[in-house]
RODRENTI-834769 format. One line per 4 residues: number of its first residue (from 0); their letters; for each residue x, y, z of N, C-alpha, C. Coordinates in nm, 3 decimals, decimal comma. Last residue first. Layout:
% residues N
NUM = A = X/Y/Z/X/Y/Z/X/Y/Z | ...
% end
This chain:
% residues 210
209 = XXXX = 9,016/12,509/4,590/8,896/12,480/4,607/8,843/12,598/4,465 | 9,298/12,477/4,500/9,253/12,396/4,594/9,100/12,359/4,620 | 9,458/12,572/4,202/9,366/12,623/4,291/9,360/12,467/4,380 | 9,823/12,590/4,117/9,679/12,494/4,129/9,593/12,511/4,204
205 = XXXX = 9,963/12,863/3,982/9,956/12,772/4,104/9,844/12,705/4,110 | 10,019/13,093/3,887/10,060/12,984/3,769/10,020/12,849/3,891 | 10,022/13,440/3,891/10,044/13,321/3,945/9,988/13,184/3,892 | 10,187/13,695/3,733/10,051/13,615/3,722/10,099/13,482/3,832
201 = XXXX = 10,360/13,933/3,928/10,337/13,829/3,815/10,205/13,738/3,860 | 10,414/14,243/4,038/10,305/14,179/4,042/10,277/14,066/3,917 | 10,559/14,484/3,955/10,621/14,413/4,071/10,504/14,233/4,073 | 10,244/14,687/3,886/10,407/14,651/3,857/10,478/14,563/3,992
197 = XXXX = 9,983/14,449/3,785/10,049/14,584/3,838/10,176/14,569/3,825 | 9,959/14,388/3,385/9,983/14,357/3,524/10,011/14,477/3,620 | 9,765/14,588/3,165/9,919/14,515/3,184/9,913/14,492/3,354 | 9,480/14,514/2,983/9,532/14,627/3,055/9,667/14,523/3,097
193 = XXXX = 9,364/14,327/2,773/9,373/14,498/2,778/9,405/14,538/2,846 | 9,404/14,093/2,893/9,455/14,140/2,763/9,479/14,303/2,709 | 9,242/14,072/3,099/9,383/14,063/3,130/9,446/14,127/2,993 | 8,981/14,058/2,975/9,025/14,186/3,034/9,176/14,195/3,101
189 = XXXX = 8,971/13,819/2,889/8,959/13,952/2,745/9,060/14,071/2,869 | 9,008/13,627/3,087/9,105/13,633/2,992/9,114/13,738/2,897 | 8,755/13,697/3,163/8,898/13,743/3,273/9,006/13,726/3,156 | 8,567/13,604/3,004/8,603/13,765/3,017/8,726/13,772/3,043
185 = XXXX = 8,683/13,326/3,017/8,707/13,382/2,868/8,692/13,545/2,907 | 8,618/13,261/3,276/8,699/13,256/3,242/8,748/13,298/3,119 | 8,313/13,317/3,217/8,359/13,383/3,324/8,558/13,454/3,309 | 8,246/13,088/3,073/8,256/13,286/2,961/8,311/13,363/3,081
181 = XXXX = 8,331/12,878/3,251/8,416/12,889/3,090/8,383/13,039/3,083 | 8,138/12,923/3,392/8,247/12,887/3,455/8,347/12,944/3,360 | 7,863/12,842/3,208/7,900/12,970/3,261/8,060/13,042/3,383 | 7,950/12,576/3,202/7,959/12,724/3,001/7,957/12,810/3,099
177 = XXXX = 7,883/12,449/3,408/8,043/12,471/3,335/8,032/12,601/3,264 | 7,607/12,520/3,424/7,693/12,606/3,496/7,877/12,615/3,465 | 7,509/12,347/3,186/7,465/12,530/3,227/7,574/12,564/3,290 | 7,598/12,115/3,277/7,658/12,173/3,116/7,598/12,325/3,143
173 = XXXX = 7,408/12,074/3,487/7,562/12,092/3,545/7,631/12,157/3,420 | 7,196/12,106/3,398/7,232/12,170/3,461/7,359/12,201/3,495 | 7,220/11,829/3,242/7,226/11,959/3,204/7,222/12,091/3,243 | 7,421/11,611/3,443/7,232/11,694/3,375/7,314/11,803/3,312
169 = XXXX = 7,660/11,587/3,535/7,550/11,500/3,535/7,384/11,490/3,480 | 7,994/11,572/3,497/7,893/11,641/3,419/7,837/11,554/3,475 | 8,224/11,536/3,605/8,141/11,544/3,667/8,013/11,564/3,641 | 8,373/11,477/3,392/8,390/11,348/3,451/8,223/11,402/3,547
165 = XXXX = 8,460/11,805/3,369/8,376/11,707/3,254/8,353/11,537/3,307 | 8,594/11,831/3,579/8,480/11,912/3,568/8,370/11,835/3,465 | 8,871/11,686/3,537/8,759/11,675/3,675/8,597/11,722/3,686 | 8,927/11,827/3,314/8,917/11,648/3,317/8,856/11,618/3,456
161 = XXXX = 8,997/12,078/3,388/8,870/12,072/3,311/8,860/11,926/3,307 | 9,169/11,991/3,625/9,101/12,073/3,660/8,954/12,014/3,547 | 9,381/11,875/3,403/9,350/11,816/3,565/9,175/11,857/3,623 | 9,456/12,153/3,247/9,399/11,996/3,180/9,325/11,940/3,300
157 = XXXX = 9,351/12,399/3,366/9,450/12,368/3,373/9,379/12,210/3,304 | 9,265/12,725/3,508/9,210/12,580/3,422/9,331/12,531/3,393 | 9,426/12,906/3,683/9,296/12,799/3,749/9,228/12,716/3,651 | 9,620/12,971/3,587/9,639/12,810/3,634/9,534/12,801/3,679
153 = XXXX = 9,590/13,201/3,465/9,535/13,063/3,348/9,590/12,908/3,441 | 9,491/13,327/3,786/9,513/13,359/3,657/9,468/13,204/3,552 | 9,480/13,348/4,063/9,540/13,198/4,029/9,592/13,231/3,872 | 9,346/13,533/4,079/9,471/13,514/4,110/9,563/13,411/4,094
149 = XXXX = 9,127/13,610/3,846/9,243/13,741/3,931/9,296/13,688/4,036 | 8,936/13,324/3,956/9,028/13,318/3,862/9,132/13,451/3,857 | 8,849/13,441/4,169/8,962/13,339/4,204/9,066/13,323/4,051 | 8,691/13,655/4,109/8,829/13,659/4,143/8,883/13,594/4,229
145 = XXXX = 8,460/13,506/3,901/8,632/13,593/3,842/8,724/13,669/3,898 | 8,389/13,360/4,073/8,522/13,260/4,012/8,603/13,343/3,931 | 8,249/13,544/4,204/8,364/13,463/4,289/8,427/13,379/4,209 | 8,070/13,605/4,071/8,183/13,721/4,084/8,305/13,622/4,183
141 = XXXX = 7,992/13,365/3,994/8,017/13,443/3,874/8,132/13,566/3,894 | 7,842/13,349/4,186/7,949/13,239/4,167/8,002/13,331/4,016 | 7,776/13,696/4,343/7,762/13,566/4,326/7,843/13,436/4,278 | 7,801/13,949/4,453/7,865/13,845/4,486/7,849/13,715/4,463
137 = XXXX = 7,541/14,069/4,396/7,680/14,159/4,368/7,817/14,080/4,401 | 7,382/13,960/4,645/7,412/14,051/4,552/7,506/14,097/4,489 | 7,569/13,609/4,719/7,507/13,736/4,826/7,469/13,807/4,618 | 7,572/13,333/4,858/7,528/13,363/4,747/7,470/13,504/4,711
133 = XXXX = 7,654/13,046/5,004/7,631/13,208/5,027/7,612/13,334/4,898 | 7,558/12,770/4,923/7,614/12,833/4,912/7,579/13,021/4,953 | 7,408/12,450/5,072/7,382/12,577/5,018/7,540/12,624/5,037 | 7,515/12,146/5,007/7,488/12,224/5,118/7,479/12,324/5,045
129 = XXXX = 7,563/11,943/4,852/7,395/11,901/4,928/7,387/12,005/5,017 | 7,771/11,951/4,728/7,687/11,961/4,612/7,536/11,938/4,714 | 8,032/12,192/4,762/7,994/12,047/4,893/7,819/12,044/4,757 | 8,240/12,307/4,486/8,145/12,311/4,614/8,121/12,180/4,659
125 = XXXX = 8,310/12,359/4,272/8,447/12,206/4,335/8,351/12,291/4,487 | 8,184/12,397/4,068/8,284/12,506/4,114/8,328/12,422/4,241 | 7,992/12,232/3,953/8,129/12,271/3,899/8,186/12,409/3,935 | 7,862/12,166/4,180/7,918/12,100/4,111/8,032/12,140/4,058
121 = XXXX = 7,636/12,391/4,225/7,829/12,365/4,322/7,925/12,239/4,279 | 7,478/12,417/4,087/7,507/12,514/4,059/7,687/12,525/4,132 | 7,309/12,261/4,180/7,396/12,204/4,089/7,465/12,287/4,042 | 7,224/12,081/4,472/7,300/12,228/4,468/7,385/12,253/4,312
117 = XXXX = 6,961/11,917/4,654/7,087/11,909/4,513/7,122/12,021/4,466 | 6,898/11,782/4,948/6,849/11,893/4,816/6,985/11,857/4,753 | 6,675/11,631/5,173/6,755/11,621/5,101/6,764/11,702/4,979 | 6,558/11,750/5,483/6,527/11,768/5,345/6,652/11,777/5,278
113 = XXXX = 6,691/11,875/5,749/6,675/11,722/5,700/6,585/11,722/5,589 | 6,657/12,142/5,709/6,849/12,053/5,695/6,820/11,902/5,701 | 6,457/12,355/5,613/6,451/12,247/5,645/6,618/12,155/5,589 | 6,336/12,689/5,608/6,448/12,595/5,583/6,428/12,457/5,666
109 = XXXX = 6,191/12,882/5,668/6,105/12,721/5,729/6,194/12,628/5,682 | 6,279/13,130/5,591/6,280/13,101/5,715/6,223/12,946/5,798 | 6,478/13,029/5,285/6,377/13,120/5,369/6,394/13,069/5,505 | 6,830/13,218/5,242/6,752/13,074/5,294/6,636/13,130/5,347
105 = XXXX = 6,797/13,443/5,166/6,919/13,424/5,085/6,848/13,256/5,130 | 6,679/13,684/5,358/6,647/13,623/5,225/6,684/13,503/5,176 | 6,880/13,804/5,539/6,850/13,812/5,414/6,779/13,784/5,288 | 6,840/13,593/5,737/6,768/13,738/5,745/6,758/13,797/5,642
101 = XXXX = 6,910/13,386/5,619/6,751/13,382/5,681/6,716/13,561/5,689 | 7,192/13,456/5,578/7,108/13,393/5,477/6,974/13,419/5,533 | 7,252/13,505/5,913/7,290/13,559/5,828/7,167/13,578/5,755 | 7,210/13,229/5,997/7,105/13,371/6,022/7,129/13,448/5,968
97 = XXXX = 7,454/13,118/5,840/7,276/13,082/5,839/7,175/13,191/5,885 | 7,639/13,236/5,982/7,635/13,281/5,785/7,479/13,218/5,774 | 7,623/13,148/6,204/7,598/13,301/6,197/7,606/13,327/6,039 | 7,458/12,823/6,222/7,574/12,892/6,216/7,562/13,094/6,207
93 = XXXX = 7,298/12,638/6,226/7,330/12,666/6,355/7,476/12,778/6,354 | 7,419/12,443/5,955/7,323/12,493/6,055/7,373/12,510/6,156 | 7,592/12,651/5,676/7,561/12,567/5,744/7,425/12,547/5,860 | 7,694/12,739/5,384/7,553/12,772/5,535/7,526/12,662/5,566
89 = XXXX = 7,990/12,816/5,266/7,917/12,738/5,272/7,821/12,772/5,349 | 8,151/13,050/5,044/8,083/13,012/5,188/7,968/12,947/5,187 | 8,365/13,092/4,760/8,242/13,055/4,848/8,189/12,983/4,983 | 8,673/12,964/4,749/8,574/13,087/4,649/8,415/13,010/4,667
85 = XXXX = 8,902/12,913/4,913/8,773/12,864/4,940/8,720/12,980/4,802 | 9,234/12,858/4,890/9,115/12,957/4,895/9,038/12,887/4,811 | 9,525/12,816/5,007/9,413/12,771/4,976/9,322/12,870/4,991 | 9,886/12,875/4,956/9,775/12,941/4,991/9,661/12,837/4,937
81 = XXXX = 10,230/12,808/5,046/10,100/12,796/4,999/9,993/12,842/5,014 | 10,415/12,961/5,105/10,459/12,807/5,017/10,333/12,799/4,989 | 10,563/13,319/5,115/10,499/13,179/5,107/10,472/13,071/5,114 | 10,655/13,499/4,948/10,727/13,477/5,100/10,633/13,342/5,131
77 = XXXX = 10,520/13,524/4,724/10,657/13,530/4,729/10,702/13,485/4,839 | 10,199/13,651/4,832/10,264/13,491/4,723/10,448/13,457/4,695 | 10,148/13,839/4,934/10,234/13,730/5,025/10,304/13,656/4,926 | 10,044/13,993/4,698/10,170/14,014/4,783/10,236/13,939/4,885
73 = XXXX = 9,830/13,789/4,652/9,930/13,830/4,582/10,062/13,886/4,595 | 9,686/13,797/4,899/9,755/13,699/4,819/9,864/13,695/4,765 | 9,616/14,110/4,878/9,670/14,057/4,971/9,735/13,929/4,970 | 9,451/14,102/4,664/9,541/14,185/4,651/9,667/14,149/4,720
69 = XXXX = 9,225/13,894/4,693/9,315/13,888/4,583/9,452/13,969/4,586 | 9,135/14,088/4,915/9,206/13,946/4,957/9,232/13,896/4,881 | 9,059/14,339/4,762/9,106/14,314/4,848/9,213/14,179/4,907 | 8,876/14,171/4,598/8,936/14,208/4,531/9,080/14,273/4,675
65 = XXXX = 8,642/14,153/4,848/8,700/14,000/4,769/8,835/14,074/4,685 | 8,592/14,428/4,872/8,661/14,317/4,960/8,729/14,207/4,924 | 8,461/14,485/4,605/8,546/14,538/4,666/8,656/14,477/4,792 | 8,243/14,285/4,619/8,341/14,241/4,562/8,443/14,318/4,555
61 = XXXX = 8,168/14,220/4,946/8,149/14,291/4,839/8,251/14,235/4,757 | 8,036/14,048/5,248/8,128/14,120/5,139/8,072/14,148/5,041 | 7,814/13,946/5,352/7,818/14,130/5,384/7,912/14,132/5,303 | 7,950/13,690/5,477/7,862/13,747/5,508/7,892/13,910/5,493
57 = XXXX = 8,244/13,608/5,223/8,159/13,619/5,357/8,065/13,672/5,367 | 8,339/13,567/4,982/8,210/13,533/4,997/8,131/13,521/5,120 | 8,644/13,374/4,985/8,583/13,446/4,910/8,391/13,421/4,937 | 8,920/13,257/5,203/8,772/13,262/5,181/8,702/13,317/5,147
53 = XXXX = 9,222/13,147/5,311/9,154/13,220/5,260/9,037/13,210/5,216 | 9,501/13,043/5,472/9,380/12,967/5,417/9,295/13,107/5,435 | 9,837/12,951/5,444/9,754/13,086/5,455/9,633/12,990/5,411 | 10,162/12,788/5,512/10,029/12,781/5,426/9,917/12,884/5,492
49 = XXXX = 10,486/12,778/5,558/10,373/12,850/5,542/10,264/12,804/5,443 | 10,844/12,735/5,695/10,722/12,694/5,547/10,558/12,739/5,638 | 11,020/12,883/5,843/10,920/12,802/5,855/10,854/12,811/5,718 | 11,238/13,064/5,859/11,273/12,981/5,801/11,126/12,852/5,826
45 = XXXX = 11,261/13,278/6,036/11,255/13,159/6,067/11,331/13,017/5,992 | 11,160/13,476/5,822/11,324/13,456/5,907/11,366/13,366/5,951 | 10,926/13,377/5,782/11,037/13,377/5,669/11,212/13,394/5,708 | 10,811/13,405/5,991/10,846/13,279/5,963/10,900/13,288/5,838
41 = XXXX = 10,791/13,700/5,969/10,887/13,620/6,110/10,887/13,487/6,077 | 10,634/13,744/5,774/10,804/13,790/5,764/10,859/13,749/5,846 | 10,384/13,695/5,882/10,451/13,599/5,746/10,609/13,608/5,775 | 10,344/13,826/6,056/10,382/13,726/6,099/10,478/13,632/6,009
37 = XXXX = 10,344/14,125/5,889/10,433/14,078/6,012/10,463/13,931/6,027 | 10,106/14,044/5,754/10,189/14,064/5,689/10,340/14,034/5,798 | 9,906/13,996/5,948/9,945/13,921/5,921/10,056/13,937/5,828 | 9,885/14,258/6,104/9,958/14,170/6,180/10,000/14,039/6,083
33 = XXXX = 9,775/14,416/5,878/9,943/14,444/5,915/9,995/14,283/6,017 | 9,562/14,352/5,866/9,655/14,323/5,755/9,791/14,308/5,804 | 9,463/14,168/6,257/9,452/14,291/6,101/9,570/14,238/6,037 | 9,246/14,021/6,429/9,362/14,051/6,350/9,379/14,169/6,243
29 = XXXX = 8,972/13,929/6,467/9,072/13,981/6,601/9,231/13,990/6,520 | 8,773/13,821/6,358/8,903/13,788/6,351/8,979/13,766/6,431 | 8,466/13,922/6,297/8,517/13,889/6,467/8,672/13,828/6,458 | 8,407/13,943/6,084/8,377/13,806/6,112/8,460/13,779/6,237
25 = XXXX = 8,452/14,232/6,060/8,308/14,194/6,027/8,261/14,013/6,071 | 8,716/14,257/6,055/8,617/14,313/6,190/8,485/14,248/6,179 | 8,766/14,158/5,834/8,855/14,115/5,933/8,710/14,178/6,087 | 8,656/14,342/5,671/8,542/14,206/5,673/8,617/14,133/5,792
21 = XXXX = 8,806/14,555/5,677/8,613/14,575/5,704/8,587/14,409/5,753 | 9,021/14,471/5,577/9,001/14,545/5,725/8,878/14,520/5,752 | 9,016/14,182/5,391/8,976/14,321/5,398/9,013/14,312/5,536 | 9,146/13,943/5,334/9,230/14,101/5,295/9,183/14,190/5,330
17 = XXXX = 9,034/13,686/5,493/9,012/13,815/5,417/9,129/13,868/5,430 | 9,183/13,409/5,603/8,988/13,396/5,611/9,007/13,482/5,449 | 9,379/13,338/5,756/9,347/13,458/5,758/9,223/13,504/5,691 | 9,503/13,055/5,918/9,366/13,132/5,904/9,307/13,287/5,892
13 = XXXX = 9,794/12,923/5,870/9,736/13,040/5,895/9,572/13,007/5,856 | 10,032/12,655/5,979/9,937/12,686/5,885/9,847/12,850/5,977 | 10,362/12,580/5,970/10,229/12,673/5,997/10,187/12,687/5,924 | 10,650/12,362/5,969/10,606/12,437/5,874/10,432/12,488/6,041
9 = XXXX = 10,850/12,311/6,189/10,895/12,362/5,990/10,789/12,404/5,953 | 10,924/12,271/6,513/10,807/12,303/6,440/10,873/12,323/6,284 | 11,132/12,189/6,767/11,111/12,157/6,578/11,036/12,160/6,474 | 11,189/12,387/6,868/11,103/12,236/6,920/11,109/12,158/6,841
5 = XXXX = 11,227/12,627/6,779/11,356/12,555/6,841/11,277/12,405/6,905 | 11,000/12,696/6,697/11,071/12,650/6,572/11,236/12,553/6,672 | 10,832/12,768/6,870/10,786/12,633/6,817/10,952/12,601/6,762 | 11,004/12,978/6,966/10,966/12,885/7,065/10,961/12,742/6,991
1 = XX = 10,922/13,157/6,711/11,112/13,107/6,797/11,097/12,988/6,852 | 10,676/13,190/6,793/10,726/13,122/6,674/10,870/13,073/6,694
% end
């Protein structure tokens, strides 16, 4: 980092994917918490601007994990400049989240990628709308927008945001999955109400990406 920065490197971008330990091992990383907490603090000495890219919904997480890499966010979010996070994994072909899905269930096994399909359920969660989503037990779009929404907080709706979502309406499918986007966002809002932030720990107020 010294190296780049006397070249004239300013800013890095990161791929830290998870917060978890488990899921850091689980998608072959080759990193841990600590190293990335470290690195952050050497380009804060630096003086390098920073962006982190993050991903809710790997193969095998939990929402123990996901809550994890909310945690981990949150404590970078100060030393920082930006974070993107993905809230859901895409399946692709030819990929290890595809055999993944096949072994699970999750895609049957006569899947077909040249069969055109419609995903309406990725509409309004700012998904790819012709590619499946990872879509595990106990992890679904429901548990992944209430913890994107546990970090972004009331900036993940925002005027911009619901004027993108309603422009997109196309069936009534798509009015199914907003309302269910919205009571997601109305729990997270009941249950912020009853209990008080951790300590040291402010809401973040920042424009989701995905």
């Amino acid at each position: 980092l010294k190296r780049m920065h006397s070249l004239g490197c300013r800013y890095v971008s990161f791929g830290v994917e998870t917060g978890s330990p488990r899921m850091l091992k689980r998608v072959h990383k080759g990193i841990t918490v600590e190293q990335v907490r470290r690195v952050v603090d050497w380009c804060q000495q630096l003086d390098l601007r920073t962006k982190l890219f993050f991903i809710l919904g790997l193969p095998e997480e939990t929402l123990e994990d996901g809550r994890l890499t909310v945690a981990l966010m949150k404590d970078l979010k100060p030393r920082i400049d930006q974070v993107a996070l993905a809230a859901g994994c895409s399946i692709m072909p030819g990929t290890d989240v595809e055999r993944f899905a096949i072994e699970r269930g999750i895609l049957p096994r006569d899947f077909d990628w040249t069969e055109e399909r419609y995903y309406p359920e990725n509409r309004m969660n700012n998904r790819p709308v012709a590619v499946p989503t990872l879509l595990q037990p106990g992890l679904g779009l429901d548990e992944l927008n209430r913890l994107k929404f546990e970090y972004y907080g009331t900036g993940a709706i925002n005027w911009y945001n619901a004027r993108a979502r309603l422009r997109a309406l196309r069936s009534p499918a798509d009015l199914w999955n907003l309302a269910r986007v919205a009571w997601v966002f109305v729990a997270y809002l009941a249950r912020r109400g009853r209990r008080p932030p951790p300590a040291g720990v402010s809401e973040s107020t920042a424009t989701p990406e995905s």
